[in-house]
C-alpha positions, -999 to 999 in steps of 0.1 A, spaced: 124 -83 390 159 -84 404 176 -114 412 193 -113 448 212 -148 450 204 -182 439 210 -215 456 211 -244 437 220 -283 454 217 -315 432 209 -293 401 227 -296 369 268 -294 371 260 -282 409 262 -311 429 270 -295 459 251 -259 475 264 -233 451 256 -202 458 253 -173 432 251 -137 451 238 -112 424 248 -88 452 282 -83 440 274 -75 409 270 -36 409 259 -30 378 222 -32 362 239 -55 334 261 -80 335 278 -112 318 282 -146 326 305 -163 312 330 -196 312 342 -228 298 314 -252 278 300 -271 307 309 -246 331 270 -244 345 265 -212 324 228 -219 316 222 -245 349 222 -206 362 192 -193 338 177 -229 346 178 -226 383 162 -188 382 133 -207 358 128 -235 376 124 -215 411 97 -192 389 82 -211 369 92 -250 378 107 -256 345 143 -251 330 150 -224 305 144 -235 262 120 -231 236 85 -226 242 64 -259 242 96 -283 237 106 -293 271 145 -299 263 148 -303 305 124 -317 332 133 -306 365 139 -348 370 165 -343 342 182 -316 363 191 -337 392 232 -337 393 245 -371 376 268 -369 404 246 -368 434 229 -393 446 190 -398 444 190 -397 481 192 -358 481 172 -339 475 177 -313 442 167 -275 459 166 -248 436 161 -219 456 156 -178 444 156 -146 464 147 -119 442 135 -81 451 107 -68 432 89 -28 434 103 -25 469 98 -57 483 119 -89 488 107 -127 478 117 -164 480 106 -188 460 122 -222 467 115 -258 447 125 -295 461 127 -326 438 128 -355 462 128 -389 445 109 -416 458 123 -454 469 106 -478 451 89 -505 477 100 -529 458 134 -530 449 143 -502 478 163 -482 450 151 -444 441 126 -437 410 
């Protein structure tokens, strides 16, 4: 499996569409790096939560829920998309996932 380009909205330190094209990268191995809270891992968490719908850690402790991974910044109005083109033996796929919150009916604000 080979990722292609990752779009994340609402997810992690991504509050707004960030796109990650693995396009440019020409090489079969690469390195991301940055600052500390730079979005470093939010990137392995987006590619596991489009596989698998859960963020990247260790085995059965679930450090993240994909509710955890809505941007502190955006609003619960939108929507957190996690979205994952990847090409696999030939052939191109999409997985997307959508976190929509709910308003409550009876104070009208989001759960």
């Amino acid at each position: 499996m080979k990722p292609v380009w990752l779009e994340m909205t609402a997810f992690g330190s991504y509050k707004e569409k960030t796109i990650v094209d693995f396009t440019k990268l020409k090489h079969s191995l690469y390195l991301i790096t940055g600052d500390t809270g730079a979005g470093k891992t939010t990137i392995f968490d987006g590619i596991m939560m489009a596989l698998y719908g859960e963020a990247s850690g260790e085995g059965d402790k679930k450090f993240r829920t994909f509710e955890m991974m809505h941007c502190d910044y955006a609003d619960r109005s939108e929507d957190t998309v996690v979205k994952l083109t990847f090409a696999h033996m030939g052939k191109t796929h999409t997985v997307e996932r959508t976190l929509h919150f709910q308003k409550s009916r009876d104070t009208g604000e989001y759960e």
